[in-house]
VMD Tcl script that draws the C-alpha trace (Angstrom):
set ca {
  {-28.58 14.42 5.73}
  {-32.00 14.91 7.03}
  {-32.31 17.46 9.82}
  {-28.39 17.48 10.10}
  {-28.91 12.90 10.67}
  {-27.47 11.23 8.09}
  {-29.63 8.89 6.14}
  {-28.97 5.79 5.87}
  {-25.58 4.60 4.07}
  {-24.52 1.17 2.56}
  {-20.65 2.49 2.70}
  {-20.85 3.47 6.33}
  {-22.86 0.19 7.54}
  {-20.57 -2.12 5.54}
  {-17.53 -0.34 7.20}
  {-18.77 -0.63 10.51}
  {-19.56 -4.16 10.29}
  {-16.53 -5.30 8.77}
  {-14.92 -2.84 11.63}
  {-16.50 -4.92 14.61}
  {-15.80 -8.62 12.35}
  {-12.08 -7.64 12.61}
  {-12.29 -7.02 16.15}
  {-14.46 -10.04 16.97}
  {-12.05 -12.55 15.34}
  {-11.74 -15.52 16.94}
  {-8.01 -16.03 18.25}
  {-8.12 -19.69 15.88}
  {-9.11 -17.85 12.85}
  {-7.21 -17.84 9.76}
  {-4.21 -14.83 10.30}
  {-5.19 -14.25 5.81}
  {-8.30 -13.89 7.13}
  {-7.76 -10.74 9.37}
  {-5.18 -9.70 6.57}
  {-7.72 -9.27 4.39}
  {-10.54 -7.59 5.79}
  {-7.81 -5.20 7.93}
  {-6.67 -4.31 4.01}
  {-10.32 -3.81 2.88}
  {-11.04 -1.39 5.90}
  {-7.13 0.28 5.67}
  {-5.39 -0.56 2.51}
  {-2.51 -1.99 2.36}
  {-1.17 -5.05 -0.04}
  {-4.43 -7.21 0.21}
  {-6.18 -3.97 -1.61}
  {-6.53 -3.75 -4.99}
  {-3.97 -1.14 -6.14}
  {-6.04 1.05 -7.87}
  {-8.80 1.02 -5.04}
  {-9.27 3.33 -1.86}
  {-9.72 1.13 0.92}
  {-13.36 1.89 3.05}
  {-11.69 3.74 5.32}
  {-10.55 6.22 2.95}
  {-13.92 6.41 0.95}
  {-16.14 7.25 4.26}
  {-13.85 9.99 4.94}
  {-14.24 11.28 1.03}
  {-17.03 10.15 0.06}
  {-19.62 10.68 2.68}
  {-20.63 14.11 4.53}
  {-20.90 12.62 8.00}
  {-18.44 11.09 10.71}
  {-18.69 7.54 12.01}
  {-19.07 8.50 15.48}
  {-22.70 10.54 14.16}
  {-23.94 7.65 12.22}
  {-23.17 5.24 15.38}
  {-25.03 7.39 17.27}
  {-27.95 7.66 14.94}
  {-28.21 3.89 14.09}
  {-26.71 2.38 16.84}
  {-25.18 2.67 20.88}
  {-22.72 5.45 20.07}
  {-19.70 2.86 19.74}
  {-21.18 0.66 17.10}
  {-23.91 0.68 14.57}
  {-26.49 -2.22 15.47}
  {-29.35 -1.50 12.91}
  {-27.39 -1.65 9.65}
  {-30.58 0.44 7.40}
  {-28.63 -0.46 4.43}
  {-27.36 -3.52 4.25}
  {-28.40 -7.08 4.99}
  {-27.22 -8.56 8.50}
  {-27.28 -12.17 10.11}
  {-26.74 -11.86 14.05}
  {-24.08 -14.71 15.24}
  {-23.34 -15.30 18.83}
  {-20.90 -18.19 20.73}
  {-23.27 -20.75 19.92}
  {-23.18 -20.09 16.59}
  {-19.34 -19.95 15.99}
  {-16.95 -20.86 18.54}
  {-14.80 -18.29 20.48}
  {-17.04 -15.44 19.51}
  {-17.37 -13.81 22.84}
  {-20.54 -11.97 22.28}
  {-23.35 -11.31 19.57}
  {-22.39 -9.53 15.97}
  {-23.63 -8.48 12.98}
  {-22.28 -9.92 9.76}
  {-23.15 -8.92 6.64}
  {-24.68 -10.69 3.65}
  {-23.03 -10.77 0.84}
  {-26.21 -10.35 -1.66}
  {-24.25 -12.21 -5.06}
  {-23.94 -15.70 -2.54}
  {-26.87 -14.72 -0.71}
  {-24.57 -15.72 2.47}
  {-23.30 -13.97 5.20}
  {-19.63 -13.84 5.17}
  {-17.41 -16.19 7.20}
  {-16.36 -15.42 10.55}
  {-14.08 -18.49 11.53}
  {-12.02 -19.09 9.06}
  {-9.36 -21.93 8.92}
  {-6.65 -23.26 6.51}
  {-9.06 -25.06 3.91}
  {-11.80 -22.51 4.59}
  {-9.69 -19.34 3.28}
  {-9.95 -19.48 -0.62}
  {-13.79 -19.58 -0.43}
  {-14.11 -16.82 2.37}
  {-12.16 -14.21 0.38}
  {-13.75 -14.93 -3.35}
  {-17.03 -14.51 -0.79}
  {-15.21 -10.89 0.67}
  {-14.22 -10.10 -3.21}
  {-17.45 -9.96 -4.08}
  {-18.45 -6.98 -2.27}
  {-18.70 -3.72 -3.63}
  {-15.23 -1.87 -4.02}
  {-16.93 1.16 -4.10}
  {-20.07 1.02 -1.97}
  {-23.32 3.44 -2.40}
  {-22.69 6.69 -0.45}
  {-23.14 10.31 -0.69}
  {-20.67 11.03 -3.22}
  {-20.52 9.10 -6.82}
  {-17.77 6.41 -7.20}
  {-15.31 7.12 -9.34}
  {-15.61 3.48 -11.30}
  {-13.18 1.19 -9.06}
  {-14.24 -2.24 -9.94}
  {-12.06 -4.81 -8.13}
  {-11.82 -4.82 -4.02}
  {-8.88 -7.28 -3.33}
  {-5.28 -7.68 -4.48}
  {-5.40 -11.31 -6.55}
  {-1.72 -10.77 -6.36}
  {-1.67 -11.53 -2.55}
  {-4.68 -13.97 -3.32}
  {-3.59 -16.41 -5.15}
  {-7.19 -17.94 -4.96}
  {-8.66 -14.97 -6.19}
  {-8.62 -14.79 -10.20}
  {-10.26 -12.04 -12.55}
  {-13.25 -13.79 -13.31}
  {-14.14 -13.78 -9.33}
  {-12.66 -9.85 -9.16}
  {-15.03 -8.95 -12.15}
  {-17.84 -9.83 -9.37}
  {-17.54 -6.79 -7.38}
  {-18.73 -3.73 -9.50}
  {-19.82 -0.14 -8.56}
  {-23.17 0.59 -7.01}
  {-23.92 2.57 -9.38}
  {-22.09 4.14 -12.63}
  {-19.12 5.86 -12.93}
  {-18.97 9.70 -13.28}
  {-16.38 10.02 -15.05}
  {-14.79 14.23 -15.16}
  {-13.88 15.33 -18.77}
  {-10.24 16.35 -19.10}
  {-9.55 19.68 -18.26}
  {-6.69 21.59 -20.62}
  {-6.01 23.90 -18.01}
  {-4.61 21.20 -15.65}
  {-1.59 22.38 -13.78}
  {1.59 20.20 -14.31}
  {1.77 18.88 -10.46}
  {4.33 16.49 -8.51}
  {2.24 14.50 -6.66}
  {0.30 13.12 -9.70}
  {3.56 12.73 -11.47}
  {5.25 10.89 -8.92}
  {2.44 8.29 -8.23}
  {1.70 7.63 -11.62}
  {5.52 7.27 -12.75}
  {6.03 4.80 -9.65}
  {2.78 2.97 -10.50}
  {3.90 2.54 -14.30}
  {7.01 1.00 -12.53}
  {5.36 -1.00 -10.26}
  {3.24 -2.47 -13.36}
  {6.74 -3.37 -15.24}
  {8.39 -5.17 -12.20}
  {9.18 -8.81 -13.50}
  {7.85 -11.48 -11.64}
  {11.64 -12.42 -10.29}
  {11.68 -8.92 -9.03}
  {13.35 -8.91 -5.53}
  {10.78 -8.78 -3.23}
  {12.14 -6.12 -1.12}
  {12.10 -3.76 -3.85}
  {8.76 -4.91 -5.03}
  {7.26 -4.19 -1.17}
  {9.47 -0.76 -0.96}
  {7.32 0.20 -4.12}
  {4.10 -0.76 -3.21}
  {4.39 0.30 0.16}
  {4.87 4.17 -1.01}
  {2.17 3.75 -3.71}
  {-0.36 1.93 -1.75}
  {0.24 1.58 1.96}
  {2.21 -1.38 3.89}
  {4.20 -2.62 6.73}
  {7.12 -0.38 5.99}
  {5.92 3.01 5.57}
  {7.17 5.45 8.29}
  {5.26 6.02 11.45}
  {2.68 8.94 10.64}
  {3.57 9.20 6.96}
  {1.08 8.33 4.09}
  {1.02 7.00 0.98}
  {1.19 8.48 -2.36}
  {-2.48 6.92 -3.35}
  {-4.14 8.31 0.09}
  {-2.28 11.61 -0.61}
  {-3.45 11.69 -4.00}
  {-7.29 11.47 -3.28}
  {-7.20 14.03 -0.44}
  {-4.67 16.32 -1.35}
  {-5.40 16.99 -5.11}
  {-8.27 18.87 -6.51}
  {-7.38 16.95 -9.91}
  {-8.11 13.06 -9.99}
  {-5.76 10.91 -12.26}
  {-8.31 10.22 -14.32}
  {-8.28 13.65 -15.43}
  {-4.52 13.97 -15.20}
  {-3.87 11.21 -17.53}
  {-5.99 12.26 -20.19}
  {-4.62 15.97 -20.08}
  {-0.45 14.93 -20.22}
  {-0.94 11.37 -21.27}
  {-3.06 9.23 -23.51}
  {-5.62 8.68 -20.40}
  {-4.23 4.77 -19.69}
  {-0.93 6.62 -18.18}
  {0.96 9.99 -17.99}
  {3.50 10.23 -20.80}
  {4.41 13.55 -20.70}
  {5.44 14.26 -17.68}
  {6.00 18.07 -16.64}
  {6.67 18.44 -12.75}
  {9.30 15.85 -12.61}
  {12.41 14.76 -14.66}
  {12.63 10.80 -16.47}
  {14.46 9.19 -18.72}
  {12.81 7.30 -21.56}
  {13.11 3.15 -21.76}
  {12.21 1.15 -24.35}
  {11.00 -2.08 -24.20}
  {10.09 -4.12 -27.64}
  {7.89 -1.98 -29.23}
  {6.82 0.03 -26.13}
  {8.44 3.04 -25.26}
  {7.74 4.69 -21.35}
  {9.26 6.86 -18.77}
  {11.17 5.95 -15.78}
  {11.39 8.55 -13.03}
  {14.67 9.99 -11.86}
  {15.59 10.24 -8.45}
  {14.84 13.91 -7.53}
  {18.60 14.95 -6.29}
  {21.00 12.86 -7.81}
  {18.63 12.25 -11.00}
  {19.68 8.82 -11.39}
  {16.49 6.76 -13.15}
  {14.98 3.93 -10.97}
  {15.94 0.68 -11.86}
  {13.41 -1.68 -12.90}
  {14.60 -4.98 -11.13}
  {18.09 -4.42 -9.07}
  {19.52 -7.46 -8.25}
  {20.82 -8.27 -4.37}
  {24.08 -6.49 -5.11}
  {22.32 -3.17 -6.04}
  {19.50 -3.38 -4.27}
  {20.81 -0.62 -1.25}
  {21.69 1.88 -4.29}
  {18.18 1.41 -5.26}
  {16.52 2.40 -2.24}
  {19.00 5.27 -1.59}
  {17.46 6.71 -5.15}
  {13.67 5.61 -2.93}
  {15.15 7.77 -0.28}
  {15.05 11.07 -2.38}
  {11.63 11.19 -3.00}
  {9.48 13.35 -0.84}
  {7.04 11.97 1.84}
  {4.81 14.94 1.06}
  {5.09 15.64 -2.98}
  {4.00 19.33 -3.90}
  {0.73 19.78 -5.44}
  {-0.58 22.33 -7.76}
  {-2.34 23.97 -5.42}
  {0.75 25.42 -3.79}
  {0.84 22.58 -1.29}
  {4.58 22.27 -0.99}
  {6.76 19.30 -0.84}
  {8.28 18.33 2.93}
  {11.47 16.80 3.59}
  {9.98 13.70 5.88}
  {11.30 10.42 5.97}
  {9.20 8.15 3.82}
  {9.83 4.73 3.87}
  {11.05 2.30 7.21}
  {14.17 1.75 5.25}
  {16.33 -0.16 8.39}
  {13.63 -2.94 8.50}
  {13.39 -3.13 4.50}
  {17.55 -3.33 4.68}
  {16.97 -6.37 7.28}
  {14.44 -7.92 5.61}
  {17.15 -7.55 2.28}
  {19.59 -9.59 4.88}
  {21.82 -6.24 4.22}
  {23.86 -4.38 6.65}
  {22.54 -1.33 8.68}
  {24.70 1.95 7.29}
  {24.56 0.30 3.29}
  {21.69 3.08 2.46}
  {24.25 6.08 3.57}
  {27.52 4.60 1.78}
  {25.09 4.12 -1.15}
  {23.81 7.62 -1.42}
  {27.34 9.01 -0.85}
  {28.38 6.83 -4.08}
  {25.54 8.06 -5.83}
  {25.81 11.64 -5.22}
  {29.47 10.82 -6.34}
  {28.68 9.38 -9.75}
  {26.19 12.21 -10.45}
  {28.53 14.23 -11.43}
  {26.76 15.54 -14.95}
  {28.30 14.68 -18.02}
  {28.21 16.47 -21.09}
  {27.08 14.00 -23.45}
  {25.30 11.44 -21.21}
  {22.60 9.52 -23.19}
  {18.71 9.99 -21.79}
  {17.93 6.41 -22.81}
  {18.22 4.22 -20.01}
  {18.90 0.64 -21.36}
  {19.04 -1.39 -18.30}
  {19.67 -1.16 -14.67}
  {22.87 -0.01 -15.04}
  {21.54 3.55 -15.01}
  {22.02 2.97 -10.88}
  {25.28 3.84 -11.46}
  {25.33 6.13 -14.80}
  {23.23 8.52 -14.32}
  {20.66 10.99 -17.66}
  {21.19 14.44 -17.48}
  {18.19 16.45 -18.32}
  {18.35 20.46 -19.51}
  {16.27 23.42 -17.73}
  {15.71 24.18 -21.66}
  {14.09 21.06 -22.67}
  {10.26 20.81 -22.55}
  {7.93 18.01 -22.17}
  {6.28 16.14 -25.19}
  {4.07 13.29 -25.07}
  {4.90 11.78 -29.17}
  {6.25 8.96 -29.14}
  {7.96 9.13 -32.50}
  {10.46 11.64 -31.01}
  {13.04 11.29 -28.17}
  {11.65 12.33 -24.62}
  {13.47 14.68 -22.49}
  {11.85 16.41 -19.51}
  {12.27 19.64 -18.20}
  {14.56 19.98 -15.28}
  {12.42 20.95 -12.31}
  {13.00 21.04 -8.55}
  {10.69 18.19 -7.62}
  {11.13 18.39 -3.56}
  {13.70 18.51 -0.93}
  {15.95 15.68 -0.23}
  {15.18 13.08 1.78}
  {18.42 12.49 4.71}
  {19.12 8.85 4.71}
  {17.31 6.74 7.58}
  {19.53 5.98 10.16}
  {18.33 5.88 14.04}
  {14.34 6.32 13.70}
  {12.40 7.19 16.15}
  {9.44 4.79 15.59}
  {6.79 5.79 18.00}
  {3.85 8.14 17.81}
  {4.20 10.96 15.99}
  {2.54 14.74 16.27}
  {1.02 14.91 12.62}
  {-2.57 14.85 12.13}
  {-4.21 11.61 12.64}
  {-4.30 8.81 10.03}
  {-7.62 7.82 10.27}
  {-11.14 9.82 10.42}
  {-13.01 7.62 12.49}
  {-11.73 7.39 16.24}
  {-11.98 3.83 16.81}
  {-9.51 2.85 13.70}
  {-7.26 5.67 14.73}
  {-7.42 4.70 18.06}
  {-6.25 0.84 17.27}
  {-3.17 2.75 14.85}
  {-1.76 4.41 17.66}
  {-2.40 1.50 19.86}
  {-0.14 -0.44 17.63}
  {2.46 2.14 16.87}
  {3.10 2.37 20.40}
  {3.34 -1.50 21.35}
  {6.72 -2.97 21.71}
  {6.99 -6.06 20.38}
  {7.34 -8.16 23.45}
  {3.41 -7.47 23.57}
  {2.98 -9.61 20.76}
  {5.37 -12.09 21.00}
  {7.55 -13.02 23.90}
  {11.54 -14.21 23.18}
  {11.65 -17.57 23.75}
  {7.93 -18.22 22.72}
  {7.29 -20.97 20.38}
  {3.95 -18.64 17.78}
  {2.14 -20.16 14.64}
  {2.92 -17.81 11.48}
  {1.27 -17.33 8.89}
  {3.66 -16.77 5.76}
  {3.47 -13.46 4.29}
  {6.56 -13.43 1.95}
  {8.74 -15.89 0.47}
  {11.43 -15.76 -1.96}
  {14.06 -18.58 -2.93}
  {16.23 -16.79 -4.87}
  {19.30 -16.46 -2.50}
  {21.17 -18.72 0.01}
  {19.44 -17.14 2.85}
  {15.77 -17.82 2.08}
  {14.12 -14.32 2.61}
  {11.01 -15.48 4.91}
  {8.54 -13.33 6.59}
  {4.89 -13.85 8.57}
  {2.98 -11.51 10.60}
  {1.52 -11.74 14.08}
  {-0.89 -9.80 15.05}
  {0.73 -7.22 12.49}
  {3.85 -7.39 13.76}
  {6.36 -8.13 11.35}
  {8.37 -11.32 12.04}
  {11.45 -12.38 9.74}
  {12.19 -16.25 10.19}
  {15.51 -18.00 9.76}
  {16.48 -21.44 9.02}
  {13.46 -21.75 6.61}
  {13.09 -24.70 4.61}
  {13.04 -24.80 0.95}
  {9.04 -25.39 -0.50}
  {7.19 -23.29 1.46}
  {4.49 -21.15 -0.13}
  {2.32 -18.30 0.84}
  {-0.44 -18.32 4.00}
  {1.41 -21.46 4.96}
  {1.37 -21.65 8.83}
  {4.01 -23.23 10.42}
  {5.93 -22.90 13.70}
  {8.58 -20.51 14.61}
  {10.59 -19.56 18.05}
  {10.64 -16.29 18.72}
  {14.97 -14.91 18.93}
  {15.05 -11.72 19.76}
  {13.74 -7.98 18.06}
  {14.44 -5.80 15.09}
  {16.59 -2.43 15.02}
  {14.46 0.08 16.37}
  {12.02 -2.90 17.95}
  {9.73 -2.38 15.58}
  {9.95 -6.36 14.15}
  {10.38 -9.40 15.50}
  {13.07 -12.31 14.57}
  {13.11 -16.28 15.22}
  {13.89 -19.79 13.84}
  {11.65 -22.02 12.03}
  {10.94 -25.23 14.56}
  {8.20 -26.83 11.82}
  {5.40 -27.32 10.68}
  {1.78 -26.19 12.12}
  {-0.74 -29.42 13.06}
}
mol new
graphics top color blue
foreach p $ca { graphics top sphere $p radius 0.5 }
foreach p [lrange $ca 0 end-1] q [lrange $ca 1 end] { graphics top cylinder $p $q radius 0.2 }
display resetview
């Protein structure tokens, strides 16, 4: 910064232009759309998994707040030179139900500015134009070599070929691996639920797909105030994974794993380790079917909102996930999770000559035993067994949550996107929808594999869980619902499919 002014920044100006798109939308634009660039701006399951959203990377990554740049390049509430980036100025007459004058950016590999107005056949071609962005924009600190920006699993238009577009600014500096790394929870835990996350078949239920991905990377069901294990991990360790992996593990992954207790698995030819629940030390299944699925997330329930770091940072006992709306999204009955982790705590009874090898998802219900004696080792040729370490405090089971703002320290650096969190934390979801209201939806999630079609879309980011869906629908198909009535804790909405959008 010159003169204590910040210079001029491609990260910052493509954050605040993307900032005021989102909030310029017009009402008729695609609902994937908003998804999309709302994910780019503040994670979440449009994101690629491995990437910090913008949000996160002006905080870390630049020495100067939003609100000084806005005020050096722009009116104080937004920036309206844009020094680094390219701009085209749109207005009303330019795209209808803009309601006033914005700056969008170019994207400089289409040598277009990206869409504002985006509609059903418009949406493939607007996001392989938003993929091609930089993941990790030029700013005052070095990226750390993220290469992709959006999730091509919640694109299906998006393929590798059209990820491999959007590379760094500018080359990777890469830390050597440090041997006097401290064995640390945090670092553990991510990167043991991320190998899982990787594994997860693609008939995986959904709900326990989301409940993953939502502690790893951010989503609809995290708890109010609460954040992810990938956020954690960039701001609350000194170490990056980077350097983690190649100190424990063989730098693709962690394989020996010394904060935290897992079982080994095998698979084929590939053997890896599956992390125990922290109490009851019951492995995580891979893919629990309907039946099993509320044991699962009991064992989800036992990991720590706020893992403990090696820098004394110590673990919390927080809630961690919205586990009432990811039981009625399951279609399974409130008080499941409790009964559950009373059975579990049951059957964890040690045993004296339990196997460590966890052959299938049976393990929900017989659980490894690992020694304080045994130490970590990351050969392969030999059987794994972890060190018995006290990895956090339990987690209580959700029951009645109290879902509205919360006292911790805010989310967000920059005002304006903390400002919209809290905004919709606090909203009931009559704001959004009204009972009786006939809303387009955009579909979010889908799955076929039960009687009761599991069906979800979003409205304005409200979470809305439609019954009476037919079979053949896919995802980011719109169609009509009528709005029934609210979720536990009012925090979702429910209704009935009526049809089919126009």
């Amino acid at each position: 910064m010159a003169n204590g002014r910040p210079a001029s920044n491609k990260l910052a100006d493509l954050y605040d232009a993307l900032f005021t798109l989102l909030e310029e939308l017009p009402d008729d634009s695609h609902p994937g759309w908003a998804f999309a660039i709302e994910s780019v701006l503040f994670g979440g399951e449009g994101l690629h998994p491995e990437t910090p959203c913008y949000g996160e990377q002006q905080a870390e990554r630049n020495d100067f707040s939003m609100r000084d740049y806005r005020q050096q390049y722009g009116d104080g509430d937004h920036v309206t030179d844009f020094p680094a980036i390219e701009t085209e100025t749109v207005g009303p007459a330019d795209v209808p139900g803009l309601d006033r004058e914005i700056a969008v950016p170019i994207v400089a590999a289409t040598e277009s500015r990206l869409p504002v107005s985006v509609g059903d056949d418009g949406l493939p071609d607007a996001l392989e134009c938003l993929a091609y962005l930089p993941a990790e924009p030029a700013a005052d600190h070095p990226p750390e070599g993220h290469q992709h920006l959006l999730n091509a699993r919640r694109f299906p238009s998006l393929d590798d070929a059209e990820q491999a577009a959007a590379t760094p600014d500018t080359a990777p500096d890469k830390p050597p691996a440090d041997p006097a790394v401290d064995p640390n929870e945090l670092a553990e835990l991510y990167d043991g639920l991320l190998q899982l996350f990787r594994r997860l078949p693609d008939d995986v239920h959904p709900v326990w797909e989301e409940a993953i991905e939502t502690i790893l990377f951010d989503g609809e069901f995290l708890y109010p105030g609460r954040t992810h294990y990938g956020e954690q991990q960039g701001t609350r360790n000194h170490v990056t994974m980077d350097t983690y992996r190649e100190t424990f593990g063989d730098g693709e992954r962690v394989r020996a794993f010394a904060a935290v207790d897992t079982t080994t698995r095998t698979d084929g030819d590939d053997r890896w380790q599956v992390l125990q629940a922290p109490v009851s030390g019951v492995p995580l299944p891979v893919s629990p079917a309907q039946s099993d699925l509320a044991a699962a997330l009991a064992l989800l329930a036992e990991f720590p909102a706020r893992p403990a770091t090696a820098d004394g940072d110590h673990a919390t006992d927080e809630e961690l996930l919205f586990f009432d709306a990811l039981l009625a999204k399951a279609d399974i009955e409130p008080g499941a999770l409790e009964r559950a982790a009373d059975q579990t705590a049951t059957d964890a009874e040690p045993a004296p000559d339990t196997e460590t090898e966890a052959p299938d998802d049976t393990a929900l219900r017989e659980p490894a035993t690992a020694t304080a004696e045994s130490t970590a080792t990351a050969d392969d040729d030999e059987e794994t067994t972890l060190r018995k370490q006290e990895a956090g405090e339990s987690n209580t089971p959700i029951t009645d949550m109290d879902t509205g703002p919360t006292e911790s320290e805010p989310k967000y650096d920059d005002p304006r996107a903390q400002r919209a969190h809290e905004d919709a934390q606090r909203r009931h979801p009559s704001e959004v929808v009204e009972k009786g209201a006939e809303i387009d939806l955009v579909l979010d999630e889908v799955d076929y594999k039960y009687t009761e079609p599991s069906i979800m879309g979003k409205k304005n980011d409200l979470v809305v869980f439609v019954e009476d869906a037919p079979q053949g629908l896919s995802r980011f198909d719109v169609f009509r619902a009528r709005v029934i009535g609210y979720g536990a804790g009012e925090t979702c909405a429910k209704a009935v499919f009526t049809g089919y959008a126009d």
